[in-house]
MDAnalysis code that builds the backbone (N, CA, C; Angstrom):
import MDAnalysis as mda
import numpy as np

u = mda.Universe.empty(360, n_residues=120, atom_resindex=np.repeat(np.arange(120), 3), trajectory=True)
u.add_TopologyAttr("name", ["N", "CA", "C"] * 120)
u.add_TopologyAttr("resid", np.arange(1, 121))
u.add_TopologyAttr("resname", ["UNK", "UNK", "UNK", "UNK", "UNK", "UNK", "UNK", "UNK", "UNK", "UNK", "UNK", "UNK", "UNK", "UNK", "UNK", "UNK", "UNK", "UNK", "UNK", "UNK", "UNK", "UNK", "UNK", "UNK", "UNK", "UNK", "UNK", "UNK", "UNK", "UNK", "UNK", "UNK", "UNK", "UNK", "UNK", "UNK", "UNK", "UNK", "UNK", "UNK", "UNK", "UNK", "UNK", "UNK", "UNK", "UNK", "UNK", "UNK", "UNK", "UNK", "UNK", "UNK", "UNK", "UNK", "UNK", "UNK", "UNK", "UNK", "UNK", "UNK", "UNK", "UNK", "UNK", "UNK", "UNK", "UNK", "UNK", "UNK", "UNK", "UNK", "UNK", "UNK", "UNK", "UNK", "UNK", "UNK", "UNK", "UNK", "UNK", "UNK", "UNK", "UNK", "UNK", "UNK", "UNK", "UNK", "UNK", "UNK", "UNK", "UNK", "UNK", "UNK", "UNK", "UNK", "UNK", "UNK", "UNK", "UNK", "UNK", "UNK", "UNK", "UNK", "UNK", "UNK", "UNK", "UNK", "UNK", "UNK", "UNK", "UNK", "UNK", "UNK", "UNK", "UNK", "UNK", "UNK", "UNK", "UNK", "UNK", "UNK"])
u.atoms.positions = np.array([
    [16.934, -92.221, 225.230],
    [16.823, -93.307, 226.179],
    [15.501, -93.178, 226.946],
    [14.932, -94.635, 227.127],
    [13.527, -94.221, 227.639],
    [13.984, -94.697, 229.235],
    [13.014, -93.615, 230.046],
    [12.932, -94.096, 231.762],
    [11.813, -95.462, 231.990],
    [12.908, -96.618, 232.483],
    [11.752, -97.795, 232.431],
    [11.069, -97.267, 233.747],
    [10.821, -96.633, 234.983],
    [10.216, -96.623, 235.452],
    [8.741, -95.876, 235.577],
    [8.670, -94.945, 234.071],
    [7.872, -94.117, 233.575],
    [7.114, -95.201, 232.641],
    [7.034, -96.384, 232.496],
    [6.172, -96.996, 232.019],
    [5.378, -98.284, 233.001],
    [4.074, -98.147, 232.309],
    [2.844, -98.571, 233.434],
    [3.285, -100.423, 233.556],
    [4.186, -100.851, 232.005],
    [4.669, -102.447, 232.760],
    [5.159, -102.730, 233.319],
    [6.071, -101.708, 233.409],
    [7.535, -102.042, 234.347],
    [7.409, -101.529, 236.290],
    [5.993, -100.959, 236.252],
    [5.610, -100.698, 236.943],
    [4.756, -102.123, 237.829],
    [3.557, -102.508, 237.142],
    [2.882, -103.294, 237.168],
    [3.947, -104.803, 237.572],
    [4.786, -104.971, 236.758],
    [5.480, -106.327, 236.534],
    [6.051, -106.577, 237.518],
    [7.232, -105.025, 238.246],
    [8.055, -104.348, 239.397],
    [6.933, -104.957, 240.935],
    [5.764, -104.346, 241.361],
    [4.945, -104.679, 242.149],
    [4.572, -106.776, 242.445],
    [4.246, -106.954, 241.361],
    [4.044, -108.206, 240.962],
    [5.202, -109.274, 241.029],
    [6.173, -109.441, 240.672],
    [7.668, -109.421, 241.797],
    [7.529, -109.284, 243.349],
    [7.595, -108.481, 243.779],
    [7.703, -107.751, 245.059],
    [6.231, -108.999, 245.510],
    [5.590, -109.278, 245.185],
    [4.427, -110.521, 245.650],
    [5.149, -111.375, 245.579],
    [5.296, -112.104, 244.294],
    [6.058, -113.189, 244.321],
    [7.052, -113.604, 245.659],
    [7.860, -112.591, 245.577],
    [8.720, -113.137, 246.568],
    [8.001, -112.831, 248.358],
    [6.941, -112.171, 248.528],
    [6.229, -112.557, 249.843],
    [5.690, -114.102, 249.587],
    [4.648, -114.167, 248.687],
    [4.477, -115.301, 248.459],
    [5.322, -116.283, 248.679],
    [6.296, -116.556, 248.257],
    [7.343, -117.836, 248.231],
    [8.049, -118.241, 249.552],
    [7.907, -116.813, 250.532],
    [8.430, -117.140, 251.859],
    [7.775, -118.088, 252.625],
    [6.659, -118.272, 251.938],
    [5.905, -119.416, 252.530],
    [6.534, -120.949, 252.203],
    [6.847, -121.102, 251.223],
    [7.230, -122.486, 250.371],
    [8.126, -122.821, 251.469],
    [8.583, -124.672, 251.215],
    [8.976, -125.509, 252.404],
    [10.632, -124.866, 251.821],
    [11.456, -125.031, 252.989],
    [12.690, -124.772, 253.178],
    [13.565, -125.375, 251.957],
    [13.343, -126.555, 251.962],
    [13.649, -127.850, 251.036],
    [13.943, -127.290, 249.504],
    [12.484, -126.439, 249.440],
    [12.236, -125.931, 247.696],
    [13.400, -124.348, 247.439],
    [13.906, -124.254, 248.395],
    [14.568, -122.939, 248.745],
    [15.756, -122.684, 247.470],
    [16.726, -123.605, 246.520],
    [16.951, -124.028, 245.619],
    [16.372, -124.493, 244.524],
    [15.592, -124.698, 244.513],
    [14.435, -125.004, 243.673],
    [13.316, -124.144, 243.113],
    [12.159, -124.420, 243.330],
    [11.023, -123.489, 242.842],
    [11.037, -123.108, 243.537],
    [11.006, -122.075, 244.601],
    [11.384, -120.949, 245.385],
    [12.355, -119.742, 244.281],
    [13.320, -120.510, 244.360],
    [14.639, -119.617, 243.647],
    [14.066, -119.613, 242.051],
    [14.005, -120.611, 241.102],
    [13.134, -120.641, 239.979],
    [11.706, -119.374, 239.881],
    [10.989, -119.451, 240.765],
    [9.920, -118.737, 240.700],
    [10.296, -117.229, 240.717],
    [10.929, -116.551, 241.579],
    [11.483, -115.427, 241.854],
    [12.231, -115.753, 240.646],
    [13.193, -115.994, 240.158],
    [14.074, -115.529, 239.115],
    [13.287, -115.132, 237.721],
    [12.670, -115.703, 237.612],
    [12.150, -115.914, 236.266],
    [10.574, -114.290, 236.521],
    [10.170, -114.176, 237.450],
    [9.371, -112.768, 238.112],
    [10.026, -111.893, 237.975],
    [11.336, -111.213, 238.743],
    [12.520, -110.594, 238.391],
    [12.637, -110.194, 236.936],
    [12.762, -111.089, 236.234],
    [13.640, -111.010, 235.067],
    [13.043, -110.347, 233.880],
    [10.932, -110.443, 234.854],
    [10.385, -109.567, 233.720],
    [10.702, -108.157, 233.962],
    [10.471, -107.406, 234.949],
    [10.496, -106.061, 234.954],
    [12.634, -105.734, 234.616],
    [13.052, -106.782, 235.001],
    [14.334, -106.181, 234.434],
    [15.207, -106.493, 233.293],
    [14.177, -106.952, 231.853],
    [14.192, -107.393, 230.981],
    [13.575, -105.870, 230.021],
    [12.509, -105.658, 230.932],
    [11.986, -104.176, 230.427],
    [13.001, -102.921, 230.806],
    [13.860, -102.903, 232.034],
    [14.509, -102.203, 232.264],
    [15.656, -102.189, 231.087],
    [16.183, -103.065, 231.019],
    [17.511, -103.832, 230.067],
    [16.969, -102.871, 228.490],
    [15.906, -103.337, 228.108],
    [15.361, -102.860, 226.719],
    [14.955, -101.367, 226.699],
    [14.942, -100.620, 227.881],
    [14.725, -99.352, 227.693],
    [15.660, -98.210, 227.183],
    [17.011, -99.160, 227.929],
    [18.087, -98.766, 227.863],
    [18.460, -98.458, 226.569],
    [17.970, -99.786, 225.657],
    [18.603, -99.888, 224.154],
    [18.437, -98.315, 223.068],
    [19.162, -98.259, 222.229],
    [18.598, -96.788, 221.590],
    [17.531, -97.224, 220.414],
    [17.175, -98.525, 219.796],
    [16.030, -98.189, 219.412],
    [14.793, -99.276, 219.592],
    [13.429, -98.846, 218.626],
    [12.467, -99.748, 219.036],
    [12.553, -101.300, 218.540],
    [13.782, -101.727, 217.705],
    [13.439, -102.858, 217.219],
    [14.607, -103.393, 218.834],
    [15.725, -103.134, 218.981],
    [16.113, -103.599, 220.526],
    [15.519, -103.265, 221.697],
    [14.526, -102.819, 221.940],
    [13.624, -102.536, 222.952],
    [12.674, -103.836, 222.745],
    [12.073, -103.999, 222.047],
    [11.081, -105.696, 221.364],
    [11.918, -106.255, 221.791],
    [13.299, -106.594, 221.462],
    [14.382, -107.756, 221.490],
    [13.947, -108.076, 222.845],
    [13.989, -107.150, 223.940],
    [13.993, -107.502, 225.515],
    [12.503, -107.673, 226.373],
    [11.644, -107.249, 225.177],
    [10.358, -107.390, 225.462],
    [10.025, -109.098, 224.999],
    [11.176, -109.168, 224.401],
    [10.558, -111.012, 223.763],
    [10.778, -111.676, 224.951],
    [12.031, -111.444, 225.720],
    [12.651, -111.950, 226.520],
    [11.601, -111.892, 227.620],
    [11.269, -110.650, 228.230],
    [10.398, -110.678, 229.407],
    [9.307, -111.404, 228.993],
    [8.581, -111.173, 228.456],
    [7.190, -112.676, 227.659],
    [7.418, -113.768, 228.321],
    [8.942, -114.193, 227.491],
    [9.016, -116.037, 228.395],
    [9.219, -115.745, 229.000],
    [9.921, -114.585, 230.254],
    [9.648, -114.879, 231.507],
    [8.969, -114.854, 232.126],
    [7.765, -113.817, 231.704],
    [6.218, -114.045, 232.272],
    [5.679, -115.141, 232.203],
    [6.212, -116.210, 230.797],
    [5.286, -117.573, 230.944],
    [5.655, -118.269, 231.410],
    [7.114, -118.387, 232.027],
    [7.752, -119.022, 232.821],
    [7.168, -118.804, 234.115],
    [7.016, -118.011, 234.678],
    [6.551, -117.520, 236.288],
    [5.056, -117.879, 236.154],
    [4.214, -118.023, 235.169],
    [2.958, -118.831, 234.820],
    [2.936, -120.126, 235.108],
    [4.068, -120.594, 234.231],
    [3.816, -122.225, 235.317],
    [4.415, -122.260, 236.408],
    [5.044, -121.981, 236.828],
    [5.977, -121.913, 238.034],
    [4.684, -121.630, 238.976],
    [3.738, -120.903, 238.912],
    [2.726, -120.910, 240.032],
    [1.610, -121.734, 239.546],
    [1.506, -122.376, 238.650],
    [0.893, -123.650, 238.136],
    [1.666, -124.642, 239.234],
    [2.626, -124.875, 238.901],
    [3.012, -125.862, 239.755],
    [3.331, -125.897, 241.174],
    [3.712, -124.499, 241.889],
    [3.157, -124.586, 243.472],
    [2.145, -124.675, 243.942],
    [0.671, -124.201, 242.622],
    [-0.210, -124.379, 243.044],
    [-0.594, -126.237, 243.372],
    [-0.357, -126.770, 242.279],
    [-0.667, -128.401, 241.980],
    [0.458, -129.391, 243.041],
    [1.502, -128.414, 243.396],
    [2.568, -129.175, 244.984],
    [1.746, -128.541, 246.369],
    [0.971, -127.794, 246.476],
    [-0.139, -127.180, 247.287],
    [0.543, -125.830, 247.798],
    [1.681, -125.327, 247.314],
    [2.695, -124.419, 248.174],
    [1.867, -123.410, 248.294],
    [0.822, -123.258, 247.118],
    [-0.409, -122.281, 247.610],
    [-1.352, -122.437, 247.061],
    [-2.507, -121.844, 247.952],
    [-4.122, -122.465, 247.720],
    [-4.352, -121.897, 246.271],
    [-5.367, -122.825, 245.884],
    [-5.952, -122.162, 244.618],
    [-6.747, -120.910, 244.402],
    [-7.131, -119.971, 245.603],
    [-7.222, -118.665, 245.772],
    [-6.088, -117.317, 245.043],
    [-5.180, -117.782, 246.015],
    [-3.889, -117.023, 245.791],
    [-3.149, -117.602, 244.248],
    [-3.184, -118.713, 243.677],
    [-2.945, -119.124, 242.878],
    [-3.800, -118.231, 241.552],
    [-5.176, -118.226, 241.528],
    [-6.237, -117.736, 240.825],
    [-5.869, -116.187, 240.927],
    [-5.312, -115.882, 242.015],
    [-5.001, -114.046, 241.431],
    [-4.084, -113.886, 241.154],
    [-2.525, -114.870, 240.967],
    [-1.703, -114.873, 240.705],
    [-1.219, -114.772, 238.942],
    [-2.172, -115.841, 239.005],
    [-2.034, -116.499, 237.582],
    [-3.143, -115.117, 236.585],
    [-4.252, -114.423, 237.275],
    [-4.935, -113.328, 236.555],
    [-3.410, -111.987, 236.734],
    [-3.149, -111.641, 237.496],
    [-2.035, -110.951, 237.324],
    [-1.068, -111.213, 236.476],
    [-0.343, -112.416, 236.189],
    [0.891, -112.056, 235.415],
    [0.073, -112.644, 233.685],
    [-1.423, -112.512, 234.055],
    [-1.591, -112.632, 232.747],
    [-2.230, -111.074, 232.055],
    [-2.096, -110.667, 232.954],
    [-2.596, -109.046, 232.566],
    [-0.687, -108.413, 231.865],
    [-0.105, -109.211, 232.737],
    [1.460, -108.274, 232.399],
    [2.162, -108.704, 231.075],
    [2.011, -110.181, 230.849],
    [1.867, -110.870, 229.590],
    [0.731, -110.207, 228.399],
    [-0.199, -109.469, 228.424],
    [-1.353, -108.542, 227.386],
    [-0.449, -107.631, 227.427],
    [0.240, -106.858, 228.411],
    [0.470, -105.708, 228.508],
    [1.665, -105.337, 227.842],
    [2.776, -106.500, 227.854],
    [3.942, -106.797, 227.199],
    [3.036, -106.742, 225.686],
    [2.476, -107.756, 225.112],
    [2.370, -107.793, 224.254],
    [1.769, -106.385, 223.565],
    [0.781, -105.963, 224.454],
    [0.715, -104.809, 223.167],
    [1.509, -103.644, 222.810],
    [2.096, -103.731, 224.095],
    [3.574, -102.765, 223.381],
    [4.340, -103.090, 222.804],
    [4.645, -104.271, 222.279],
    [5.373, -104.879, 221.483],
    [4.466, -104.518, 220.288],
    [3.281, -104.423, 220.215],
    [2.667, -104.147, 218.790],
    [2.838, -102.450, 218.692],
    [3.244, -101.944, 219.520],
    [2.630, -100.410, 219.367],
    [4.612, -99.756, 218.918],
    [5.399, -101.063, 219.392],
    [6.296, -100.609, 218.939],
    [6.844, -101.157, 217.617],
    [6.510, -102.319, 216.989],
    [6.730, -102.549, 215.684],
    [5.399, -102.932, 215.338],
    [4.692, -102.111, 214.658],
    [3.620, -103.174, 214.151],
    [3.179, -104.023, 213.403],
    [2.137, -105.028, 213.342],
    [2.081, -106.395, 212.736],
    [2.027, -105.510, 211.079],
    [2.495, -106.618, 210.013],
    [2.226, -105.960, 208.923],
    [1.242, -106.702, 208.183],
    [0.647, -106.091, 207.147],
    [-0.409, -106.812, 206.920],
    [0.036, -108.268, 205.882],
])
């Protein structure tokens, strides 16, 4: 069994979360059901999608949960696409947002290659 907290995504993804939801305390009350709750869920779900797959005993169910965290990284991609374009936040915070969970989205992916690799 692998320790998800001994790896640098679940690390990275874990932190990046923990923003998200400062971030969102800002959003109007209104969205509090909505993209508020949407945005955080789908942030969440990466680092405990990696947690979920660490658990598994091997590398092809470990991928299984790494597929899973992916769309949720690209999910939480638009999701700050679109608070950015409702103004819930400036295009500053938006611009390091969107470079962050695209570093965690590379980062997913290449362990997904390092754990099954492409064949030729």
């Amino acid at each position: 069994m692998r320790d998800f907290k001994k790896y640098e995504i679940w690390q990275v993804s874990h932190a990046f979360t923990l923003e998200i939801y400062l971030v969102t305390k800002t959003f109007p009350k209104e969205e509090l059901y909505g993209l508020t709750s949407q945005i955080r869920r789908s942030a969440s779900s990466t680092p405990t999608n990696i947690s979920e797959g660490c658990g598994r005993s091997s590398d092809k169910e470990f991928n299984y949960f790494l597929n899973i965290a992916l769309g949720s990284a690209n999910e939480t991609e638009y999701s700050i696409m679109l608070a950015r374009d409702l103004n819930y936040i400036n295009n500053e915070v938006a611009t390091d947002l969107l470079a962050k969970i695209n570093i965690i989205k590379s980062k997913i992916y290449k362990l997904k290659q390092i754990l099954i690799p492409p064949t030729a």
